[in-house]
N, C-alpha and C positions, 0 to 999 in steps of 0.2 A: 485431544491434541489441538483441535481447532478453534476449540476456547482460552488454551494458553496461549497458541501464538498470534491467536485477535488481542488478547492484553497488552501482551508484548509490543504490537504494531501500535495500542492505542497508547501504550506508554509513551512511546516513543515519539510518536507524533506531537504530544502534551509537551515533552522535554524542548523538541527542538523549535515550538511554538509555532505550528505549522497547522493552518483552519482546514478542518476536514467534517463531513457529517455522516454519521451514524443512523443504517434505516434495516435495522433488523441482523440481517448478517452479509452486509454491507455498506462497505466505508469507503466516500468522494472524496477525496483530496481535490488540489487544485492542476496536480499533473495525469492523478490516476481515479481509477474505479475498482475496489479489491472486493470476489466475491467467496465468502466461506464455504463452501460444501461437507459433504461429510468427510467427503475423499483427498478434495482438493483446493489449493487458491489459484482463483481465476484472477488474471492483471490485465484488464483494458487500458492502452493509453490511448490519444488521439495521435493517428496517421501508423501505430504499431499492430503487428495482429494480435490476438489475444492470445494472451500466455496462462496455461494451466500448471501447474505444479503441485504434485504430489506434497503432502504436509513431511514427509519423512526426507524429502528431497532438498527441503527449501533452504536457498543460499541466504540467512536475514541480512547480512552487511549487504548485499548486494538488491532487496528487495527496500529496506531502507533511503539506500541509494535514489534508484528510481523513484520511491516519494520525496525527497527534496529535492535533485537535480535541478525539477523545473523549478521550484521558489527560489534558486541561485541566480536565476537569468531573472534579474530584474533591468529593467534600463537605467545606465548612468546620465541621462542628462538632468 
């Protein structure tokens, strides 16, 4: 399960053309830090505490979400 829904996030990531790096079985973005386990995904943001989530639990529109929100705040001047 922890191999398809790493695809799935890396798919996604590639679609929405959003820079992230890949260092084993985890993946930096520029809002988060997502870490795979056997059991679970850990989600680091900065100033959030870190969030664990079971793979059978996980909400993806909503894990998604939080990796792009921050690339939406760009400045308009």
């Amino acid at each position: 399960m922890m191999i398809s829904i790493r695809n799935r996030i890396l798919a996604f990531l590639d679609l929405a053309h959003c820079q992230y790096k890949v260092e084993g079985n985890t993946i930096t973005t520029s809002s988060a830090v997502l870490a795979f386990t056997a059991d679970h995904l850990s989600i680091r943001r900065e100033g959030k505490p870190e969030r664990l989530m079971p793979y059978e639990k996980l909400n993806m529109d909503k894990i998604l979400f939080l990796l792009t929100a921050q690339a939406d705040k760009t400045p308009t001047h």
